[in-house]
SEFIZA-3560 file (N, C-alpha, C; in Angstrom, 3 decimals):
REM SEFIZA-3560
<numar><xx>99.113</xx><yy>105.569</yy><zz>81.883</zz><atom>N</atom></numar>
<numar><xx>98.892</xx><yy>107.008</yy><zz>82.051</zz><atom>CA</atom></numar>
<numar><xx>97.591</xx><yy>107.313</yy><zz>82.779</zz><atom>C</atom></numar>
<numar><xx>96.773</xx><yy>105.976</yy><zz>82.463</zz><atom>N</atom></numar>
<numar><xx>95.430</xx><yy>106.370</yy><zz>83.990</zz><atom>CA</atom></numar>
<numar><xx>95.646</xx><yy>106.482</yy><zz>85.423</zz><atom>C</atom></numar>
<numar><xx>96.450</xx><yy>105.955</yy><zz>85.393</zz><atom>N</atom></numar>
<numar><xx>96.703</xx><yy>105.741</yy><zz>86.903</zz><atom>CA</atom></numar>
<numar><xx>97.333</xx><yy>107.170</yy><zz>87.230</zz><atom>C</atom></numar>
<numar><xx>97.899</xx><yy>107.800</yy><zz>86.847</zz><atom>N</atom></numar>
<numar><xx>99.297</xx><yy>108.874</yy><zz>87.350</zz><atom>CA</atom></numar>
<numar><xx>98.369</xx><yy>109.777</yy><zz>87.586</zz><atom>C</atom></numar>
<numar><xx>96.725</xx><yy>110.698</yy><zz>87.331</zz><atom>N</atom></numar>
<numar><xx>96.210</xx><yy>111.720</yy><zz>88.080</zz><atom>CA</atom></numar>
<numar><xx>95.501</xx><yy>111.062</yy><zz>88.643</zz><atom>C</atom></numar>
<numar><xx>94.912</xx><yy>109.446</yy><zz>89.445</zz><atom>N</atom></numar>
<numar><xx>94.610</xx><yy>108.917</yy><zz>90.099</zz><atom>CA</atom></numar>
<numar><xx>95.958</xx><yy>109.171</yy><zz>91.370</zz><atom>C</atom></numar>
<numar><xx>97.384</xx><yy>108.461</yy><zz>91.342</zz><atom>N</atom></numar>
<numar><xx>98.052</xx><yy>108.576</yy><zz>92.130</zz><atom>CA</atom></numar>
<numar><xx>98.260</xx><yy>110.132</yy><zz>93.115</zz><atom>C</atom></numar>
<numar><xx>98.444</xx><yy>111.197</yy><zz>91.627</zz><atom>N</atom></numar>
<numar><xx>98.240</xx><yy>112.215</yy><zz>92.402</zz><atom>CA</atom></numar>
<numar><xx>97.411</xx><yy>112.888</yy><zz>93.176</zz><atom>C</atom></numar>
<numar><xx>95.828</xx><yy>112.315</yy><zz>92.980</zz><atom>N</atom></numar>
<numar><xx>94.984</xx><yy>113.473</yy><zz>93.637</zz><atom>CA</atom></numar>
<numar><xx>95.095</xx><yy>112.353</yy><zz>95.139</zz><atom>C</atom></numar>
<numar><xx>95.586</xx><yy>110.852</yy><zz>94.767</zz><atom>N</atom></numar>
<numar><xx>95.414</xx><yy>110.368</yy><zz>96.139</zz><atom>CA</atom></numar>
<numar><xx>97.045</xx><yy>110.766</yy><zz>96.837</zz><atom>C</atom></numar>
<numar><xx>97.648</xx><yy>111.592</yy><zz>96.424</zz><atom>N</atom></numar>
<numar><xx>98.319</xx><yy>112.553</yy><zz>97.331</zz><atom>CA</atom></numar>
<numar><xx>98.235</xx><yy>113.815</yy><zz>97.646</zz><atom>C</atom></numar>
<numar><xx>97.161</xx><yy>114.386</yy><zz>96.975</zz><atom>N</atom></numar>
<numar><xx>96.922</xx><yy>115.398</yy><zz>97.758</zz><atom>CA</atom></numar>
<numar><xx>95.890</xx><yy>115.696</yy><zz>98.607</zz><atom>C</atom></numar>
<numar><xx>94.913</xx><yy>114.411</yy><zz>98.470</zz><atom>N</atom></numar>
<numar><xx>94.175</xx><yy>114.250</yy><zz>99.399</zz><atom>CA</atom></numar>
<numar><xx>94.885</xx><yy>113.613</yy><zz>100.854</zz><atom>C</atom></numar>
<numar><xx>96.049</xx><yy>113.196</yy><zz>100.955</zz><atom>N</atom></numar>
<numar><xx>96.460</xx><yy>112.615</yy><zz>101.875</zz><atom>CA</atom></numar>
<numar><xx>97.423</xx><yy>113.861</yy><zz>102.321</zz><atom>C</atom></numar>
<numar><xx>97.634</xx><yy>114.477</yy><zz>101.852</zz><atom>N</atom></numar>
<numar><xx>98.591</xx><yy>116.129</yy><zz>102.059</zz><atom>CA</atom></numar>
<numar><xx>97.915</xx><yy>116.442</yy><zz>102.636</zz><atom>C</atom></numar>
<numar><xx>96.307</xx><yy>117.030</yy><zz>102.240</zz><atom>N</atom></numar>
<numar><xx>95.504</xx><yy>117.731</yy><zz>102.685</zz><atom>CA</atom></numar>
<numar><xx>94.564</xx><yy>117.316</yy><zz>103.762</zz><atom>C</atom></numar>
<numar><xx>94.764</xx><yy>116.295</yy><zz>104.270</zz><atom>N</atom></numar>
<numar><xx>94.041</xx><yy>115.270</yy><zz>105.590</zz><atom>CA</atom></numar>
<numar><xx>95.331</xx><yy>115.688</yy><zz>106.667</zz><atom>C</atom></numar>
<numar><xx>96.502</xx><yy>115.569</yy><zz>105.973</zz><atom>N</atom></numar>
<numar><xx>97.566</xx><yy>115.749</yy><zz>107.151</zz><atom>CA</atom></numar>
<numar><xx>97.927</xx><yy>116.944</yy><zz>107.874</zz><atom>C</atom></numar>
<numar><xx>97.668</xx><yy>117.588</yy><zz>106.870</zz><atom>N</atom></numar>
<numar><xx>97.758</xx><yy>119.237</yy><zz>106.948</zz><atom>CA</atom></numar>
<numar><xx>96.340</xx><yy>119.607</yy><zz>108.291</zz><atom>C</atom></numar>
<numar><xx>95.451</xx><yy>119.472</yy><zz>107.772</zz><atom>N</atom></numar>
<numar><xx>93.949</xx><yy>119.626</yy><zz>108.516</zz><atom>CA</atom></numar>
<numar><xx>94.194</xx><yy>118.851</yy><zz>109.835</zz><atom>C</atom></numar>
<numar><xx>94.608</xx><yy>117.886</yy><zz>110.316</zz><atom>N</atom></numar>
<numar><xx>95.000</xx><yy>117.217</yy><zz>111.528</zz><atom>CA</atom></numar>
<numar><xx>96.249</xx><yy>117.794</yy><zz>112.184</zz><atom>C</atom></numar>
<numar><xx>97.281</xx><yy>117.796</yy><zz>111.233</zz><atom>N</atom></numar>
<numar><xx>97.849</xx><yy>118.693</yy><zz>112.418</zz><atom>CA</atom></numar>
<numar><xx>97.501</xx><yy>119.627</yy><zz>112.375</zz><atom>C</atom></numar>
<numar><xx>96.793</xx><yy>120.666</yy><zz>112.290</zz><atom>N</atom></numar>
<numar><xx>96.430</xx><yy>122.199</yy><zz>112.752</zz><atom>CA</atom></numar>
<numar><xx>94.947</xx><yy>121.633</yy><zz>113.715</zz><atom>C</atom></numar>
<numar><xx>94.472</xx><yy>121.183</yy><zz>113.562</zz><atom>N</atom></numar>
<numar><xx>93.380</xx><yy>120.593</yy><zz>114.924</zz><atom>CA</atom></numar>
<numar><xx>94.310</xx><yy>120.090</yy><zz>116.249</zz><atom>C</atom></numar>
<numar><xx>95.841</xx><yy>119.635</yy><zz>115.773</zz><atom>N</atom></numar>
<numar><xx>96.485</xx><yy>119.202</yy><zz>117.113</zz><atom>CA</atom></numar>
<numar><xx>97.415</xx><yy>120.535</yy><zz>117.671</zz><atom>C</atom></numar>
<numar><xx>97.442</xx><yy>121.240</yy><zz>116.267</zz><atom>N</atom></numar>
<numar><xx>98.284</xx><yy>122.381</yy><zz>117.490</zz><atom>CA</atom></numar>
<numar><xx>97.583</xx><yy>122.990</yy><zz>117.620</zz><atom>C</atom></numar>
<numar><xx>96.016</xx><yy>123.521</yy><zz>117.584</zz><atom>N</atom></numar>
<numar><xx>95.350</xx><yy>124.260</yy><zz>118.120</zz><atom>CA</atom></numar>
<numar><xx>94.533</xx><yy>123.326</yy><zz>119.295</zz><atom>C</atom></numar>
<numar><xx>94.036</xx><yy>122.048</yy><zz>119.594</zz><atom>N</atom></numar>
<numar><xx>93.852</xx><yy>121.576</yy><zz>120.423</zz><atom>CA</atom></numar>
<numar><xx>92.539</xx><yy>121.407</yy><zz>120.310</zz><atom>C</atom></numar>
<numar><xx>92.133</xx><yy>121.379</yy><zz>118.677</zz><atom>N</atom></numar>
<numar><xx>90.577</xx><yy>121.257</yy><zz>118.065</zz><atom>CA</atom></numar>
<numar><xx>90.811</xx><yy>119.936</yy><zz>117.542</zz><atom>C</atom></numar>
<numar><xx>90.568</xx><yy>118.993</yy><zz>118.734</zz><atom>N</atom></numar>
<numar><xx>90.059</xx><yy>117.819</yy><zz>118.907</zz><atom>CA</atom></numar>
<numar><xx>88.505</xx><yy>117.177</yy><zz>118.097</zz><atom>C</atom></numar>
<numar><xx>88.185</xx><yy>115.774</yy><zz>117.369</zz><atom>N</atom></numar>
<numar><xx>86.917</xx><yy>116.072</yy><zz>117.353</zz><atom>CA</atom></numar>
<numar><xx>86.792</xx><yy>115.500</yy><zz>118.562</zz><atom>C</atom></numar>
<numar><xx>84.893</xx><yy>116.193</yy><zz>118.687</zz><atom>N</atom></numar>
<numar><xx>84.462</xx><yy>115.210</yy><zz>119.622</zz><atom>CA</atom></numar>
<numar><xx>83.735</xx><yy>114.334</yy><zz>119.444</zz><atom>C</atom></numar>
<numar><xx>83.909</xx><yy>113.485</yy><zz>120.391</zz><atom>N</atom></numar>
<numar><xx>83.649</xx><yy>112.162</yy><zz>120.799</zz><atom>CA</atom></numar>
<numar><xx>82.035</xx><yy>112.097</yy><zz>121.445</zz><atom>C</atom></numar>
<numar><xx>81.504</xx><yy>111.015</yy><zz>120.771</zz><atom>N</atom></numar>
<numar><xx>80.391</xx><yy>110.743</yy><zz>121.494</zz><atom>CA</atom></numar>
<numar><xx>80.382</xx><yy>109.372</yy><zz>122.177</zz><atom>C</atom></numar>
<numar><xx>79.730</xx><yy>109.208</yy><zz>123.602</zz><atom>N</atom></numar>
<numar><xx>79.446</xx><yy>108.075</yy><zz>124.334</zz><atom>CA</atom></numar>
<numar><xx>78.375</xx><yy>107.796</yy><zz>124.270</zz><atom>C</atom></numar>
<numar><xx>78.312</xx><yy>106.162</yy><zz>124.323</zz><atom>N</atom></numar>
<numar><xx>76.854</xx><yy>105.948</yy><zz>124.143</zz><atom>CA</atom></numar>
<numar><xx>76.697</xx><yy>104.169</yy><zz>125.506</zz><atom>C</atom></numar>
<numar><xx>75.854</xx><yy>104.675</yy><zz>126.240</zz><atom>N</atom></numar>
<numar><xx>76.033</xx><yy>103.489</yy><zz>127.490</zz><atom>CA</atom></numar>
<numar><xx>75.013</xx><yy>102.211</yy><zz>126.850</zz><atom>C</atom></numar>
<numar><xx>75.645</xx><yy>101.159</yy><zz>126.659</zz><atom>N</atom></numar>
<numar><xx>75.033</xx><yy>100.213</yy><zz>126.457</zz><atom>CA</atom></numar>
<numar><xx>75.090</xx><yy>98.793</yy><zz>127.399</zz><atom>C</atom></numar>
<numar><xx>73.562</xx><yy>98.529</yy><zz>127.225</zz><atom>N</atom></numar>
<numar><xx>73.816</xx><yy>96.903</yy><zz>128.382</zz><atom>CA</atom></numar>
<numar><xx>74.194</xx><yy>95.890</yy><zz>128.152</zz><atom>C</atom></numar>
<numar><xx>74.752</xx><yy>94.847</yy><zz>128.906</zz><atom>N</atom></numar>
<numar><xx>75.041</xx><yy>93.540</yy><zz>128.564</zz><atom>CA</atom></numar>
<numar><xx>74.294</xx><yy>92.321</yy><zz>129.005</zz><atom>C</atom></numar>
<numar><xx>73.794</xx><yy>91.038</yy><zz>128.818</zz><atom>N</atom></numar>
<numar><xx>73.004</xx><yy>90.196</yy><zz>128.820</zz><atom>CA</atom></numar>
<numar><xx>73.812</xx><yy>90.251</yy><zz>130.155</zz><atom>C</atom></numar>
<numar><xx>74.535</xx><yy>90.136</yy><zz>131.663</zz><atom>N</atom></numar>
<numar><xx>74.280</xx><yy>90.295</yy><zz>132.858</zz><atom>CA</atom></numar>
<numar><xx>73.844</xx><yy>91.328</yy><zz>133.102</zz><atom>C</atom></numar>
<numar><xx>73.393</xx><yy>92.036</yy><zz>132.924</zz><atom>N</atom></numar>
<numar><xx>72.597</xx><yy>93.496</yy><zz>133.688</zz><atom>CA</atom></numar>
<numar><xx>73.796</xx><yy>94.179</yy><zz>133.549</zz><atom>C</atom></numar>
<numar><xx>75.091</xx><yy>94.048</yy><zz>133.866</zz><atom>N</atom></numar>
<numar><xx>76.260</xx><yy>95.374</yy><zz>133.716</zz><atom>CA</atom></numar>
<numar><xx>75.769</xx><yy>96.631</yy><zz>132.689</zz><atom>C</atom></numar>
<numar><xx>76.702</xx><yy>97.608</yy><zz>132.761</zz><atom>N</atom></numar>
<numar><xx>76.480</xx><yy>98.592</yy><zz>131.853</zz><atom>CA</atom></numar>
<numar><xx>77.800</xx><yy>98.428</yy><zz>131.346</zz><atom>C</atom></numar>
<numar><xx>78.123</xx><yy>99.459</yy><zz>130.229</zz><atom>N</atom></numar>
<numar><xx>79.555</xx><yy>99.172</yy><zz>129.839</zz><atom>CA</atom></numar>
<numar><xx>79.425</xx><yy>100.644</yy><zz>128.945</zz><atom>C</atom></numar>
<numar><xx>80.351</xx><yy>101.803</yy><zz>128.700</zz><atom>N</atom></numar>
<numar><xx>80.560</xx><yy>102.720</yy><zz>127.785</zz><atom>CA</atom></numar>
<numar><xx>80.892</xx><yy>102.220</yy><zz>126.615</zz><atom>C</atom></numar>
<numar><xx>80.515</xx><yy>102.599</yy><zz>125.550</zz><atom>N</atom></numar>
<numar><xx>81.571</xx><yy>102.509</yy><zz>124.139</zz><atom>CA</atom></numar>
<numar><xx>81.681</xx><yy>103.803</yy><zz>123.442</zz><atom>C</atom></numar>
<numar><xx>82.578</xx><yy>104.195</yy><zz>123.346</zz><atom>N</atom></numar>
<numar><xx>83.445</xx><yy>105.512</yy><zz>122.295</zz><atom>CA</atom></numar>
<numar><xx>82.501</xx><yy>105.682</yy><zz>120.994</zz><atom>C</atom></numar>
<numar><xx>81.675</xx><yy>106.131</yy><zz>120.455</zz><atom>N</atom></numar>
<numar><xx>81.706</xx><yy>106.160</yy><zz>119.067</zz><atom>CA</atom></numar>
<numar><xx>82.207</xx><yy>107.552</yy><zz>118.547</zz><atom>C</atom></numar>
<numar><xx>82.540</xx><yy>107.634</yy><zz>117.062</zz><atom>N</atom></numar>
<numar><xx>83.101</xx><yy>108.905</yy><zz>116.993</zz><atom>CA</atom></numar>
<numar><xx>82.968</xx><yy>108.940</yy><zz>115.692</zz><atom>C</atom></numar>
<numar><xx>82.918</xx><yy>110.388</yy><zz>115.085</zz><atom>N</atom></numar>
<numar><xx>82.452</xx><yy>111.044</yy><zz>114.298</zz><atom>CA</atom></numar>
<numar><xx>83.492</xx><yy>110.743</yy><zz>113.477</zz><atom>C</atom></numar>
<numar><xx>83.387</xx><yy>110.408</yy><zz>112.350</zz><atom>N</atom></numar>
<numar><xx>84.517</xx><yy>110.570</yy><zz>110.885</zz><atom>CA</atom></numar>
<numar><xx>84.389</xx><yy>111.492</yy><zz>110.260</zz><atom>C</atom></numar>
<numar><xx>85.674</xx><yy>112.466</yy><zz>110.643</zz><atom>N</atom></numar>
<numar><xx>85.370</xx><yy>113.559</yy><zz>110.058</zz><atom>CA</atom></numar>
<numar><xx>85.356</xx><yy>113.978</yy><zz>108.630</zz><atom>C</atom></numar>
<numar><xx>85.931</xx><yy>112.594</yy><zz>107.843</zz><atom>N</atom></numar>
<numar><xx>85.608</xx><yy>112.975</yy><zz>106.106</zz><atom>CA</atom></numar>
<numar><xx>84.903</xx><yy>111.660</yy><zz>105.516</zz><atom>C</atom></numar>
<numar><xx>83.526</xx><yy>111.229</yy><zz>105.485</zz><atom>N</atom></numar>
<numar><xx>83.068</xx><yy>110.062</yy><zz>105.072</zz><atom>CA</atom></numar>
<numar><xx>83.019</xx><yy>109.954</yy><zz>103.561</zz><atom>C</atom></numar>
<numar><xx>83.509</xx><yy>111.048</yy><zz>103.496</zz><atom>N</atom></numar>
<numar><xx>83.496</xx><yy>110.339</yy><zz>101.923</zz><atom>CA</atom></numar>
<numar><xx>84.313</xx><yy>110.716</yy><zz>100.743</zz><atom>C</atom></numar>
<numar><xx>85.397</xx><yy>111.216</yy><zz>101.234</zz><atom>N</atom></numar>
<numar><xx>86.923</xx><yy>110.939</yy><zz>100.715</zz><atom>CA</atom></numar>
<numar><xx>87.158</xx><yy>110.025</yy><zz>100.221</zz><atom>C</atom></numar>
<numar><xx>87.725</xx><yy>109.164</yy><zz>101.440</zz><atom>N</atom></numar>
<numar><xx>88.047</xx><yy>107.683</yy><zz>100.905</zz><atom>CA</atom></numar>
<numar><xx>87.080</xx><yy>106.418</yy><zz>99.859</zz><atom>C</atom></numar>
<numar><xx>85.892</xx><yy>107.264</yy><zz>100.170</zz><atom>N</atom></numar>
<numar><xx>84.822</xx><yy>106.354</yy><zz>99.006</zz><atom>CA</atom></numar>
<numar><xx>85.165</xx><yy>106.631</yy><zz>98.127</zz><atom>C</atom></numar>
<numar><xx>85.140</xx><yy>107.762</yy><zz>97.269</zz><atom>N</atom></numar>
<numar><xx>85.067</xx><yy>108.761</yy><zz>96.627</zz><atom>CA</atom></numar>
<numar><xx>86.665</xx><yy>108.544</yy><zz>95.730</zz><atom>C</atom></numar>
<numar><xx>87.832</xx><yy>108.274</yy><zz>96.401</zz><atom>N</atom></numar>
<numar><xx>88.790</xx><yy>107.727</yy><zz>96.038</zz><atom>CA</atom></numar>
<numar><xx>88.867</xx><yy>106.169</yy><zz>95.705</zz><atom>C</atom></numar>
<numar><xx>88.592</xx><yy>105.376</yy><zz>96.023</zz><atom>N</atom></numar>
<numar><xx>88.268</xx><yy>104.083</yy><zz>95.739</zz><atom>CA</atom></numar>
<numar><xx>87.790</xx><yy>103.746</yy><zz>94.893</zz><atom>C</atom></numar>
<numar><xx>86.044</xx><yy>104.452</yy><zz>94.544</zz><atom>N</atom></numar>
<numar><xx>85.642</xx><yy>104.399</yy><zz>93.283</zz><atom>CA</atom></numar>
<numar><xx>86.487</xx><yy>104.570</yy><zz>92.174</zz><atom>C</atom></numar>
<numar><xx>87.263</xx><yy>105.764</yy><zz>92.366</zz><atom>N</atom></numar>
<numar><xx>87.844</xx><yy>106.513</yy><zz>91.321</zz><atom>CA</atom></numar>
<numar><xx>88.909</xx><yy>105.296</yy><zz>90.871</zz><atom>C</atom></numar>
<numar><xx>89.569</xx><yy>104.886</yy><zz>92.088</zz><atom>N</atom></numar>
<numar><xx>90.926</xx><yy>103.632</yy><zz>91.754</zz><atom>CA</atom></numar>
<numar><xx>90.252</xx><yy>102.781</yy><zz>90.935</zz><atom>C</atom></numar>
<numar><xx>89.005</xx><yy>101.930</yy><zz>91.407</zz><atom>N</atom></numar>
<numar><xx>88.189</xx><yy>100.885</yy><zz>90.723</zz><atom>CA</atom></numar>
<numar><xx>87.704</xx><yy>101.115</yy><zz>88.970</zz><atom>C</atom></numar>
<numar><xx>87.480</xx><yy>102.566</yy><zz>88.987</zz><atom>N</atom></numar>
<numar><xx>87.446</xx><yy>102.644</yy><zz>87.804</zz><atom>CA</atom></numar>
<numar><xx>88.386</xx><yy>102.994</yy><zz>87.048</zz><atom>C</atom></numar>
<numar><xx>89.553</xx><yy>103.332</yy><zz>87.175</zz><atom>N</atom></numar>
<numar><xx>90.698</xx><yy>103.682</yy><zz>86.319</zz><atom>CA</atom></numar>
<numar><xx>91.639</xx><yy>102.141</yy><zz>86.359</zz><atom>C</atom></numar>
<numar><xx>91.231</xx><yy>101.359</yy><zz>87.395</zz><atom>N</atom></numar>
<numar><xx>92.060</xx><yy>99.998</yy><zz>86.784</zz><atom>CA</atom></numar>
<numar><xx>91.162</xx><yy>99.909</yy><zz>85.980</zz><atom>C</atom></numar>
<numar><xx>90.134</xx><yy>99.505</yy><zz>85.982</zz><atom>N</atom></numar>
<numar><xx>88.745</xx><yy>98.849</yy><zz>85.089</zz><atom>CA</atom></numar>
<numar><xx>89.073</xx><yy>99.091</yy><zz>83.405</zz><atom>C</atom></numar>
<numar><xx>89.467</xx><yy>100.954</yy><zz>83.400</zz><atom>N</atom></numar>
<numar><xx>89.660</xx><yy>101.216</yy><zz>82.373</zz><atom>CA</atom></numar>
<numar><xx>90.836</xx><yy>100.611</yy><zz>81.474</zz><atom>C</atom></numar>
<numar><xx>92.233</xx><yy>101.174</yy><zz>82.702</zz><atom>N</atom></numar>
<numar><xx>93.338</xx><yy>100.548</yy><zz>82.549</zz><atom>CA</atom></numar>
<numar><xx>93.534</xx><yy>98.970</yy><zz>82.032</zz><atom>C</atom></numar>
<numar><xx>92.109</xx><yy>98.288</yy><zz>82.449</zz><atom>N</atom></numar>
<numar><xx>92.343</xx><yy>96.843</yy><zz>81.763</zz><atom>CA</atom></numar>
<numar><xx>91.853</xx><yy>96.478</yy><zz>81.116</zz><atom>C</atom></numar>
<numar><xx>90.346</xx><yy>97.857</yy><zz>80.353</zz><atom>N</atom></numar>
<numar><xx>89.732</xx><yy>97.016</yy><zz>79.131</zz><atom>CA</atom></numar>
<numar><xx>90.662</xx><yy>97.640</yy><zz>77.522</zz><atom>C</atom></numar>
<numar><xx>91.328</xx><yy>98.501</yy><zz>78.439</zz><atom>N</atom></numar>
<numar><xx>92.161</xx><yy>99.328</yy><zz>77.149</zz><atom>CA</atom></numar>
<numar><xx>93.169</xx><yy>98.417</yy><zz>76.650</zz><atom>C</atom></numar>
<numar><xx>94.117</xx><yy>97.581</yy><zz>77.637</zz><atom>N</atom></numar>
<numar><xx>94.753</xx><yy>96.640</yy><zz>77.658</zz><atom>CA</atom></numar>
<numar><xx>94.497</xx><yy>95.898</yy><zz>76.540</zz><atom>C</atom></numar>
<numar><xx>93.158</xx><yy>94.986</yy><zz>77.197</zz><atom>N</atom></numar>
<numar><xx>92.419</xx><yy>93.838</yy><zz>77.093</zz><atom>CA</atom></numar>
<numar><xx>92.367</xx><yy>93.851</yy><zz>75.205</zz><atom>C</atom></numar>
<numar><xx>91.325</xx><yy>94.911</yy><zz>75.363</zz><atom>N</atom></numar>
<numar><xx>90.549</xx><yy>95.419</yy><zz>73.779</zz><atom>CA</atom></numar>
<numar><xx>91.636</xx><yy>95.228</yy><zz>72.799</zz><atom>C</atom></numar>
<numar><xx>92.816</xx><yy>95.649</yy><zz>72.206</zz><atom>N</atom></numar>
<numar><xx>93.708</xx><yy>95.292</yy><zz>71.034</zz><atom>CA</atom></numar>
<numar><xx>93.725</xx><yy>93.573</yy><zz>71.038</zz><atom>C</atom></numar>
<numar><xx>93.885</xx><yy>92.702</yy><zz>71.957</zz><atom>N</atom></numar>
<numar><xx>94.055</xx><yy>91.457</yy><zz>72.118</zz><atom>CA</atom></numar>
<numar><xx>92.762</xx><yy>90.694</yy><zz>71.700</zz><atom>C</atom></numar>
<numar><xx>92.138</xx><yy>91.178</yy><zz>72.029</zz><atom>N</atom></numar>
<numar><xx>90.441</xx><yy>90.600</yy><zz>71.417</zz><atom>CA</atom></numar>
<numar><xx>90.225</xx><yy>90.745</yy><zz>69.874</zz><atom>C</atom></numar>
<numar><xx>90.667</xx><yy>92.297</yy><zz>69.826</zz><atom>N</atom></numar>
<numar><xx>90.158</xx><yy>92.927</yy><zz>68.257</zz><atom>CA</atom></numar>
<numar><xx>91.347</xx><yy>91.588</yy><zz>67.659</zz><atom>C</atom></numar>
<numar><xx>92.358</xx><yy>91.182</yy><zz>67.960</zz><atom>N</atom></numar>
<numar><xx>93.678</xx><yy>90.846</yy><zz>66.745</zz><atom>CA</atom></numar>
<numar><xx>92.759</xx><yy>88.879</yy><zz>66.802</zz><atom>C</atom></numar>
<numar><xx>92.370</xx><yy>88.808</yy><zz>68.158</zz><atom>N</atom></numar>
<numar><xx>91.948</xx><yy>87.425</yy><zz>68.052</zz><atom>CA</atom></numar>
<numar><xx>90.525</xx><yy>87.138</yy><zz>67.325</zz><atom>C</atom></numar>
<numar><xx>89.574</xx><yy>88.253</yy><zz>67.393</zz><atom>N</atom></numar>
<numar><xx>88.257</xx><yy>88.246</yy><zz>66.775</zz><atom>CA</atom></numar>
<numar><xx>89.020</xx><yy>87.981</yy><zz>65.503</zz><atom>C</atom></numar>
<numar><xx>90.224</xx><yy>89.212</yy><zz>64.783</zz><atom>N</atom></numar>
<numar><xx>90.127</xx><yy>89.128</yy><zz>63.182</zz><atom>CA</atom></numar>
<numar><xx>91.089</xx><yy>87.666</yy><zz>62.231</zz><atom>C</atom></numar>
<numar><xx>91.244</xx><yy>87.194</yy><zz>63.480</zz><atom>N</atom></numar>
<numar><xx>92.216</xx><yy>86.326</yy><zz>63.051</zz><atom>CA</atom></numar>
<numar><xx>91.138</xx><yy>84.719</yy><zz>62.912</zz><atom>C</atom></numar>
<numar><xx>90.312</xx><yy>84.783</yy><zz>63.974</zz><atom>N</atom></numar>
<numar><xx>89.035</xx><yy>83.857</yy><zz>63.557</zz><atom>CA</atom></numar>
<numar><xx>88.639</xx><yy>84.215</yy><zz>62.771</zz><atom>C</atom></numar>
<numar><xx>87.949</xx><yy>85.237</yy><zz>62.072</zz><atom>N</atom></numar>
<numar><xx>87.338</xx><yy>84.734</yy><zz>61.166</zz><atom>CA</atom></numar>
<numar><xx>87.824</xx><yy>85.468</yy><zz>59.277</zz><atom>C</atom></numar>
//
């Protein structure tokens, strides 16, 4: 039962990422992009793309949350199996 408002909010965070992207594509609110010119050990130059993430900390923020609801999910488990083996030693 830990897991099931873990599963859900990681669908409505994924509703709500999809939702927000497509309305940036049918309005044509792109992010933007930054370039940044960097050199190479022959003297060349070369562009590279970097680009803005537009939610940094969603997906952290969800992860934690997973990490700790297994965590829980397995000391809750765990704990009856210990308590029956602690009382049975001694």
């Amino acid at each position: 039962m830990i897991l099931l408002p873990v599963a859900v909010l990681f669908i409505v965070y994924a509703l709500r990422t999809y939702l927000s992207r497509s309305e940036k594509i049918k309005t044509r609110d792109a992010e933007r992009y930054i370039f940044a010119i960097i050199g190479f050990i022959d003297g060349s130059y070369g562009m590279i793309q970097l680009f803005r993430w537009p939610d940094p900390f969603g997906p952290v923020l969800l992860t934690m949350l997973l990490i700790f609801a297994l965590a829980a999910e397995f000391v809750l488990k765990v704990s009856p199996f210990c308590l029956r083996v602690m009382t049975i030693s001694h």
